[in-house]
Every structure is written in structure tokens, then in C-alpha cells.
N, C-alpha and C positions, 0 to 999 in steps of 0.2 A: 589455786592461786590464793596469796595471803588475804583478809582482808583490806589492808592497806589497798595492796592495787585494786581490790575490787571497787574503793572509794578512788581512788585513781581516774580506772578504768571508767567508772562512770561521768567523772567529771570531762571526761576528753570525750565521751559521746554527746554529752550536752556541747559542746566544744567544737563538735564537729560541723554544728550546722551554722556558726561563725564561718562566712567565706574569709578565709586565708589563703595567702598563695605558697604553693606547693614549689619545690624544687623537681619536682618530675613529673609535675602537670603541667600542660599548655593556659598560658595567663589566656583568658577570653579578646575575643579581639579589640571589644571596648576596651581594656585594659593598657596597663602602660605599653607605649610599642620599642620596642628594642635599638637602642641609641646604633648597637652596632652590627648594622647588615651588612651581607656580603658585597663588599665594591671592589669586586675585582676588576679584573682588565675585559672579561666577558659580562659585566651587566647589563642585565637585561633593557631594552631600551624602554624608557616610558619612567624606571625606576628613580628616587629622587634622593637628595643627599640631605636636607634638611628632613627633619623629624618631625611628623605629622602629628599634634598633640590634640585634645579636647576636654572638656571636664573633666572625665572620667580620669584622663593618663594625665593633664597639665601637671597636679600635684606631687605626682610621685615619679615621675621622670626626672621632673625638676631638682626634687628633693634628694634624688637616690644618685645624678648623677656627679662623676668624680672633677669636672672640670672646673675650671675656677670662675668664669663669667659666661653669662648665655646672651642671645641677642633673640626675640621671641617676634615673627612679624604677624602681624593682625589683619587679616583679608577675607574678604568676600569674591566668594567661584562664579559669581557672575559677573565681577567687576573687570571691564574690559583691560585697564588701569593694572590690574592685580596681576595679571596674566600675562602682558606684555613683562611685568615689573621681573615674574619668575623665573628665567634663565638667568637676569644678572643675578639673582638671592641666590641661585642654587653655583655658582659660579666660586662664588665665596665661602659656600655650605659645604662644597667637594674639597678644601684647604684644612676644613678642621671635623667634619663630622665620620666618623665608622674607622674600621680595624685600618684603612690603607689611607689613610689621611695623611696628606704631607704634613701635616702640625698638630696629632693628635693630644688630646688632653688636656685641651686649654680653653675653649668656646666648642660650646652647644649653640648650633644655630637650628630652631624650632618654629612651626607655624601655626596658626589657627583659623580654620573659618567659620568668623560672626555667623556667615548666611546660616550656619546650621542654628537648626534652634535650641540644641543641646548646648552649645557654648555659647546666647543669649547672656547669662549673667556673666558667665566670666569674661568676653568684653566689656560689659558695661561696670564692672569691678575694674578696667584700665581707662576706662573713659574715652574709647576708641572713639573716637567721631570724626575720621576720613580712612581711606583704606587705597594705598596699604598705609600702616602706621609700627613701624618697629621700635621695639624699648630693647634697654642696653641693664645689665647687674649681676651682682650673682646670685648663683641659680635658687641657695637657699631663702632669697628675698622675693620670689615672683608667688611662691606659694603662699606662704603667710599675708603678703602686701599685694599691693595695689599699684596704681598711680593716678595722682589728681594732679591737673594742670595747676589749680592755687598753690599744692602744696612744695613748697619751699626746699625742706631738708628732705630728700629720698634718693634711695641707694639704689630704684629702679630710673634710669633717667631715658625722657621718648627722645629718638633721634631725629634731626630734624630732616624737612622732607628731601633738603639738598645736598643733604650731606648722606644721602643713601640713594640716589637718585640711580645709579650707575653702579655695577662691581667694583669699578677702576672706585670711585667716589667713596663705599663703602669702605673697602679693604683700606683705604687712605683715612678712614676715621678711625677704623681699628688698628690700625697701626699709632695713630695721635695718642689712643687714648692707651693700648700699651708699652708707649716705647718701641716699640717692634719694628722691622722691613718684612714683611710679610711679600709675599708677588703672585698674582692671579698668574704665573708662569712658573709657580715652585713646583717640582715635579716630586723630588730628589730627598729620599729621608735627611732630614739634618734635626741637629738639637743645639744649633748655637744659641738660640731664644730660651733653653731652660737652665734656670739660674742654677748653679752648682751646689749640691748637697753639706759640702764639705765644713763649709763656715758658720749656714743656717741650721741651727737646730730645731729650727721648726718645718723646715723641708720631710723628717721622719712624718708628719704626720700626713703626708699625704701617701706614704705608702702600705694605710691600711687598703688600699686597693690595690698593691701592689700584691701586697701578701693573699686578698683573695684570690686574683689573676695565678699566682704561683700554685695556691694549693688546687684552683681547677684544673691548670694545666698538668701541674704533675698526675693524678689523676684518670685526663683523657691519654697521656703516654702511659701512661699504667694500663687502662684498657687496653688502647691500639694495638700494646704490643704482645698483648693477651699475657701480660705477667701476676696472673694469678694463680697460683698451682698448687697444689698439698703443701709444698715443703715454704712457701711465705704466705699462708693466708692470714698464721698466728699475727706475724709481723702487721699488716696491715689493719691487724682487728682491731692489737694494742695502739696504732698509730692511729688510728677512728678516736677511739675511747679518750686519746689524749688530744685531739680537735674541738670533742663534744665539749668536753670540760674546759678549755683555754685559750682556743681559738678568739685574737680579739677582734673577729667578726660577726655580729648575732646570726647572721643570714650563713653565715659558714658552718658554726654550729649546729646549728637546726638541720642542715644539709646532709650533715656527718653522722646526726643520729636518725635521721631516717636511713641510711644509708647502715648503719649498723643494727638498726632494730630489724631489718630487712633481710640481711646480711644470705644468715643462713637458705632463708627463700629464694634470695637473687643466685646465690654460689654454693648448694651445696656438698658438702662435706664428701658425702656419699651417694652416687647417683645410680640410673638405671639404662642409660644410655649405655651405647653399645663401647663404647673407649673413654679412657681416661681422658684426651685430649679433644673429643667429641665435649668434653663436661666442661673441662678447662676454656671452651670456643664458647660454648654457648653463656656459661657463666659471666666471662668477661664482656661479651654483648648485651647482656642485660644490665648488668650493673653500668655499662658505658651511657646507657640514656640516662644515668640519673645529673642532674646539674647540681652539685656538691656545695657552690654559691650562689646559685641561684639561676634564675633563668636565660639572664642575660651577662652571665660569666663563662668561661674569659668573654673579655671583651675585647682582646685581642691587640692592646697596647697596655704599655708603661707608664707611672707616673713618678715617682721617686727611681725605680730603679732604669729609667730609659736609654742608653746611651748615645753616643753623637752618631753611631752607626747603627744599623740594623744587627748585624753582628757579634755586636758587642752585648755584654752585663743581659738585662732582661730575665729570662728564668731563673737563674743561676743567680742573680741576684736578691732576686725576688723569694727562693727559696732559703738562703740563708737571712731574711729578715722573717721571715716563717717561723726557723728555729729557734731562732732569737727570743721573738716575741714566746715562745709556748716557754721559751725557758727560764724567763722573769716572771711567767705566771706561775709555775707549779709552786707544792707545798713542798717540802724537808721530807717528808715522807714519802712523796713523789720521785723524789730524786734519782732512788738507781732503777728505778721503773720508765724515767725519762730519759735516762741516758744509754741503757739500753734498748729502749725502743724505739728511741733516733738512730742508734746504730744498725738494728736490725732492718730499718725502713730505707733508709738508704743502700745498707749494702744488698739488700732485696729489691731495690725500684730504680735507683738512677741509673740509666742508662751510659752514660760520660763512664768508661770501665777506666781508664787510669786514674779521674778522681775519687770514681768507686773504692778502685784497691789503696789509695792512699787513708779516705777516710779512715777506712776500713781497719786500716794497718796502725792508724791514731787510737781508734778504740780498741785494739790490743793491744797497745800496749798500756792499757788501764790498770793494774793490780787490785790496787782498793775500792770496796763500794763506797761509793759516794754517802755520804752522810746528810747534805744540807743540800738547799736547792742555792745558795751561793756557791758550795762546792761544783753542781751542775752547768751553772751560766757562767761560772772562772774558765773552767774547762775548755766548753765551746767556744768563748770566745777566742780564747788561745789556739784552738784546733782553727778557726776562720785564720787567726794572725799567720800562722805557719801554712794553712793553705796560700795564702798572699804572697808568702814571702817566696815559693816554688814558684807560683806565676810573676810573680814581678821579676825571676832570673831569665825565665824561658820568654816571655814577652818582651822585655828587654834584646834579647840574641834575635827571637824572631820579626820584631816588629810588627805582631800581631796585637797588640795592647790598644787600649780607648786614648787618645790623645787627651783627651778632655776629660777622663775617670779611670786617669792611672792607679795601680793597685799600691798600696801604700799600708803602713803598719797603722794599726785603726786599735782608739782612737787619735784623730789628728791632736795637736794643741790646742787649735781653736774651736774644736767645740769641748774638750775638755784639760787644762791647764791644770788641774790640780792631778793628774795622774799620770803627770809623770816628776819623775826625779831630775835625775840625769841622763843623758848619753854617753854610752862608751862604743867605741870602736873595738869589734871583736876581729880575733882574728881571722875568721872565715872572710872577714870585709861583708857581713849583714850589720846592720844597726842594731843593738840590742839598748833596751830602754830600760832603765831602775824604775820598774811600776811601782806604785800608790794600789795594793792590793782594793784595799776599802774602798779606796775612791774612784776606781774600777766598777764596783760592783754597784755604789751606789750610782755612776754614769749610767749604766747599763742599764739598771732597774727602769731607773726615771726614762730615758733615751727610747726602749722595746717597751716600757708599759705607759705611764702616763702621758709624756709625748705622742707616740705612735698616735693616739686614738685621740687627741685633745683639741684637734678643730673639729673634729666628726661627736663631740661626746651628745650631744644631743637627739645624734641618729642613730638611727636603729640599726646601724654597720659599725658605728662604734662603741659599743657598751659597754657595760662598767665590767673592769674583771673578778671573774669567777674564783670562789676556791674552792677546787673541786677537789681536797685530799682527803682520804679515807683510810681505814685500816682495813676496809668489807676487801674480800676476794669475793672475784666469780667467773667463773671456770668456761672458758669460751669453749666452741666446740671440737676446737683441736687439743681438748686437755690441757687449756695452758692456763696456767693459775695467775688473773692482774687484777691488781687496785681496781677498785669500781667507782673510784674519782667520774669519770666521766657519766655512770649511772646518776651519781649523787648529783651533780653539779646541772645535769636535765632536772632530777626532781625539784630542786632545789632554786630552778629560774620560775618554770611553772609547772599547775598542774598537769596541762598537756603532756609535758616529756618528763613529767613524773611518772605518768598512766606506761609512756612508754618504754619505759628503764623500768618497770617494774615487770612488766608485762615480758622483755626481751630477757628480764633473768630468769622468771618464772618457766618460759619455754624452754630452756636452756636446764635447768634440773630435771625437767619432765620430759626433754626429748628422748625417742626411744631410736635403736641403731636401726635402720632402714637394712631391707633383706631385697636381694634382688628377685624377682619372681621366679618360682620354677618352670622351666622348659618341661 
């Protein structure tokens, strides 16, 4: 090992005795508790819809979750009062909190109990002095603030005692305060309540959680369906390597490169089991406990890409704001490394086989390497236009389409007017548009990079982006020679995933070819 890593390497064991949370460790139970538990139609009785919080989790629950207002109630477990109060709170808590919420992604409703005497200051940080006592804000305002009865201007406001007194009572405040009909009798997924993407360009930025949800999921279908085999492990190595470095989620990142410094460990190359697909089973099982964003990803709903149906957009949506995003991040250098390695990733993992063979059949018909990374995000985005315009025929005949998030040639006018020219009527009878090349790309740019992340830029989910371009090759262990963008772009955030991008090259020249034992 060069010196470098071995200054590296040392620094990540001093490093290590920082508790940090792991993507494939279990969070301690003090720790934050997971917004989205199973609420099936079999839950278990006893089990509760509101989110049990205390000093320890208040902060980062708070902080880490995607929805836009929380309602936090403040009670003591001996108060006869508190207890009587908790069927109506959890009544309301079953409307927006976990995967099967009829109104997911919109209120966090959370509780605390004073009596403990671990959450002793952080009531008296709200000035609790009757119980129960609920405050109303969002979520990124409970951690940092407070609330005092004197004080005047605050973005946490406590609800009063008669206007929460009842479900019926509550759900009628929350609906006052957003416009909404909500109904303690809503069964039935719907999304007339979430305002359309089309016209807001600030709606992009809520789907840096989108783009997590899409890169976990894709992922656990990649385990499930045990598609990892000799012939696409290259694919998915280089499809790591360009997460590490661009992904514009910190907590994705980090996920990605444990997840490739591990790689060879979790899925080897060469093994001693008795069958190739004995290796192929067991590999893909291992690598399936790992949680790539994090603990409590997926979380098992939409927020930008949701549709009015179950059915509808969702993954599929969610993955194309994925590639989006990684392809306003690369460098020029990057370029025909990211465009074939999106090619190879999809036609190696998505399951959908006719959108498969279409991509598929886009990136062959590529001739020239790409030269720039505006060459790369022209591309794609044109490759999404013309995926659109095949489902806008067939959705149309079958009336299979999202009423409320029809497929359309993107971008619309209103969020970008200066890209387009004119309209001409072609003969096929598609619309074809006279684009604004430039004005394309700077949409783009801005639209999958600085937008995407620009209400979250303060969190630690949306960080500043990366450039992770390089000329280093390094030679994974299928012989396949790629940019080491995603090495550099670890060393280069911190020491930590310095120690380990150096450490994962280092074993990689020094690995020796495994022999299987003699009989």
C-alpha cells in the first residue's frame, strides 16, 4: 500500500471511533426510529401510526424527514388525559404517516413523553406546561427552535387545546391551515392535494428524495431478482463508481462506496462453492442487506414523482430524474464513460424488457463518442423526449396514461420559454419543436443540478456537487478499465473515503486469482 493510503488509512481508524451511522448497520434503538413502518392491512395490534420521538431521535428525524409540516404532541404516560386523547391523534397519524398512508409526504405527525427524563429539557425547550400540548411547523424548524408563549413571530405555532380536542377537530384544523379536504374516511390513494410539477420549478427540489427512493429501489430489484452474474457485474461496478462521485445525495454516496469498496467481498469474482449459480444466490443475498441510502430508504412513497394513481410514474419516474441528475454532474471527460455506463446499466438491470430493448436500441444507434458532458445530457434528454413520445401514442389508444401527469414533450413553456423556437406540424402528426440548443442545456443544468438540491442545500441529503473527473484508470476486477472519478471524488469529500478509494484500489493490483482446493 502507497504511503498516501497508509496516511489515509490511519486517519479513518482514528475516524472510526466517531459513532457514525452505517448503511448496513442497525441505528441503536435510542436512535432515530424509522418514519416508515410496515402498516399493512396485517398490523400487528398494539402497533402505532404516529412516530415515537425523544432527544436522542427528535433532531434527526425531524431534520432528515422529506415532508413539508410536522405536528409534534407533547404528553406524559401517566396522564389519564394523554391517553384517553391517543386513539383520536393516532386516527389522524394513520392519514399521513408510513409506506401505506392515504396522503403520504406531506405531515409527520410525532410524539414525546415529558415523563421520561431523557426528554426533561426538550420539553421544557417548548415550554410544555399542560399535556397533551401539540405545536404545528416545519419539520426543519423544531430542531434548531423552540417555542415560547411571549414570543411573537415563530414558524412553530402550539395548537390550541379546542382545536385538537377530537380527530374530527384536528383533521378540520389541518385542513384550515392547508387548504386541503382531507377525511378521517380517506381510504383510497389519491394525489389531487399535490400541486403539479409542471409550472413549479421549484417542485424539482423535492425530488432529491425521489431520486434516493429510485436508486434504493432499483437496487433491491436488482438483488430480488438475483441479477448479478459474470456477464454485468462490470456494469454495475462502473454504475457504483458513477453514484460515489455524483450522486446528489451525501447519504447515497456514502452508501455506494461502501457498497463498492466491499464489492469484491460481498460478490466474488471467483468462488469455491459448488455452482456458479450457488455464487450468483448467495452473492446477490449479501449484497441485498446492504441499504445503499440509508437505513430508512425506500421509504416506500413519492414526493415529486407521485402520481394521481398507484400505478402510475413512481419508479420509473424517479429513475429518470436519477439519470438526469448524474448527467449535469459529470465532467467532459466523463462523458463517454457516462453514457455508456448508463447504457450498460439499464440494459443489464431494468427489468420493463420492451423499454429495455428500446433504450437499448437508442444507444446503438450512437456512432460518435461523445466528447463533452453537454454532448451527454443533450442526448439523454432527447432519448427521455422520444421515450415520451412512444408512450404518449400507446397511452393515448390504451388509456392507460395518468390523467393528471400526462406524458408530454419536456421541457413544457412554462417552466422554460426560452427553448423553444417554433412549432411545426410534421408529417407523422408528432409535434416537433425548433429547440434553443443552449438554452436546453443551460435549463437542464440549472433544473437536475442547482434546483434539484436547493431547498435541502443545508442538509446533509443535499450537498454541494461533486467533481469527480479524472484521467486515473483502475482496473476493476472484471478487467474492465474506468475513470476513477468516483475514487477521487470519495478522497476528495473526506479523509474517510479517501482511506477507502485508496485502500479498494490498492487490493485490486494486489489481488491474487483464487484457486479452488484440490479434491
Amino acid at each position: 500500500m502507497s504511503q498516501t493510503c497508509l496516511i489515509l488509512a490511519s486517519s479513518l481508524l482514528l475516524l472510526l471511533f466517531i459513532p457514525i451511522a452505517s448503511s448496513s448497520l442497525p441505528l441503536s434503538s435510542s436512535g432515530s426510529r424509522s418514519l416508515l413502518r410496515a402498516l399493512t392491512g396485517g398490523k400487528p395490534a398494539g402497533v402505532d401510526y404516529a412516530v415515537d420521538l425523544n432527544a436522542t431521535s427528535f433532531d434527526a428525524v425531524l431534520r432528515d424527514t422529506p415532508v413539508t409540516y410536522a405536528i409534534v404532541e407533547f404528553f406524559a404516560n401517566w396522564c389519564p388525559a394523554c391517553r384517553n386523547y391517543k386513539p383520536q391523534y393516532e386516527k389522524v397519524a394513520r392519514l399521513f404517516n408510513g409506506p401505506d398512508a392515504v396522503h403520504p409526504g406531506i405531515l409527520l405527525m410525532g410524539r414525546v413523553d415529558c415523563a421520561s427524563k431523557i426528554n426533561s429539557d426538550l420539553c421544557d425547550k417548548f415550554s410544555v406546561s399542560h399535556y397533551p400540548m401539540l405545536f404545528w411547523g416545519p419539520p426543519s424548524k423544531f430542531p434548531s427552535g423552540g417555542w415560547q408563549p411571549t414570543e411573537e413571530k415563530s414558524e412553530i405555532l402550539a395548537i390550541e387545546v379546542e382545536d385538537a380536542r377530537t380527530a374530527d377537530k384536528l383533521i378540520a384544523w389541518i385542513n384550515k391551515k392547508l387548504g386541503s379536504s382531507y377525511s378521517l374516511d380517506d381510504d383510497n390513494f389519491e394525489n389531487e392535494h399535490l400541486p403539479s410539477n409542471i409550472s413549479d420549478p421549484q417542485q424539482i427540489a423535492r425530488a432529491v428524495y425521489d431520486v434516493e427512493e429510485a436508486t434504493a429501489s432499483a437496487f433491491e430489484i436488482i438483488f430480488k431478482h438475483k441479477m448479478i452474474k459474470s456477464e454485468t457485474r462490470a456494469s454495475l461496478i462502473k454504475f457504483l463508481q458513477i453514484l460515489v462521485a455524483h450522486h446528489p445525495s451525501k447519504r447515497c454516496r456514502e452508501g455506494s462506496a461502501e457498497v463498492l469498496v466491499n464489492f469484491d467481498d460481498l460478490n466474488p469474482p471467483d468462488t469455491w462453492l459448488a455452482s456458479e449459480q450457488e455464487a450468483i444466490d448467495n452473492g446477490n443475498a449479501v449484497l441485498g442487506t446492504f441499504r445503499i441510502c440509508g437505513k430508512d430508504i425506500p421509504r416506500g412513497y413519492w414526493m415529486f414523482c407521485r402520481g394521481s394513481r398507484n400505478d402510475t410514474r413512481g419508479f420509473s419516474c424517479g429513475l429518470w430524474v436519477l439519470l438526469h441528475s448524474l448527467s449535469v454532474r459529470i465532467d467532459d471527460k466523463e462523458s463517454q464513460f457516462a453514457f455508456t455506463t448508463t447504457c450498460d446499466f439499464v440494459n443489464s438491470f431494468f427489468v420493463c424488457e420492451e423499454c429495455r430493448q428500446h433504450f437499448h436500441k437508442m444507444c446503438s444507434s450512437v456512432k460518435s463518442p461523445f466528447g463533452t458532458s453537454r454532448d451527454f445530457v443533450l442526448w439523454l434528454w432527447s432519448t427521455h423526449n422520444k421515450v415520451n413520445e412512444r408512450l404518449m401514442e400507446e397511452e393515448a389508444s390504451l388509456g392507460t396514461g395518468d390523467p393528471k401527469f400526462p406524458k408530454m414533450i419536456w421541457p413544457p413553456k412554462q417552466l422554460c420559454p426560452a427553448c423553444y423556437g417554433s412549432n411545426n406540424k410534421a408529417k407523422d402528426r408528432r409535434n416537433e419543436v425548433d429547440w434553443d440548443m443552449d438554452e436546453v442545456y443551460r435549463f437542464l443544468v440549472d433544473f437536475y443540478g442547482k434546483t434539484l438540491v436547493s431547498l435541502y442545500k443545508n442538509k446533509d441529503v443535499g450537498h454541494e456537487v461533486l467533481s469527480g473527473s479524472s484521467e486515473d484508470t483502475v482496473a476493476s476486477t472484471n478487467a474492465v478499465v474506468v475513470p476513477v472519478g468516483a475514487a477521487l471524488a470519495i478522497a476528495l469529500a473526506s479523509c474517510a473515503f479517501g482511506a477507502l478509494a485508496c485502500y479498494w484500489r490498492s487490493r485490486q493490483k494486489s489481488r491474487k486469482p483464487r484457486r479452488k482446493p484440490e479434491l
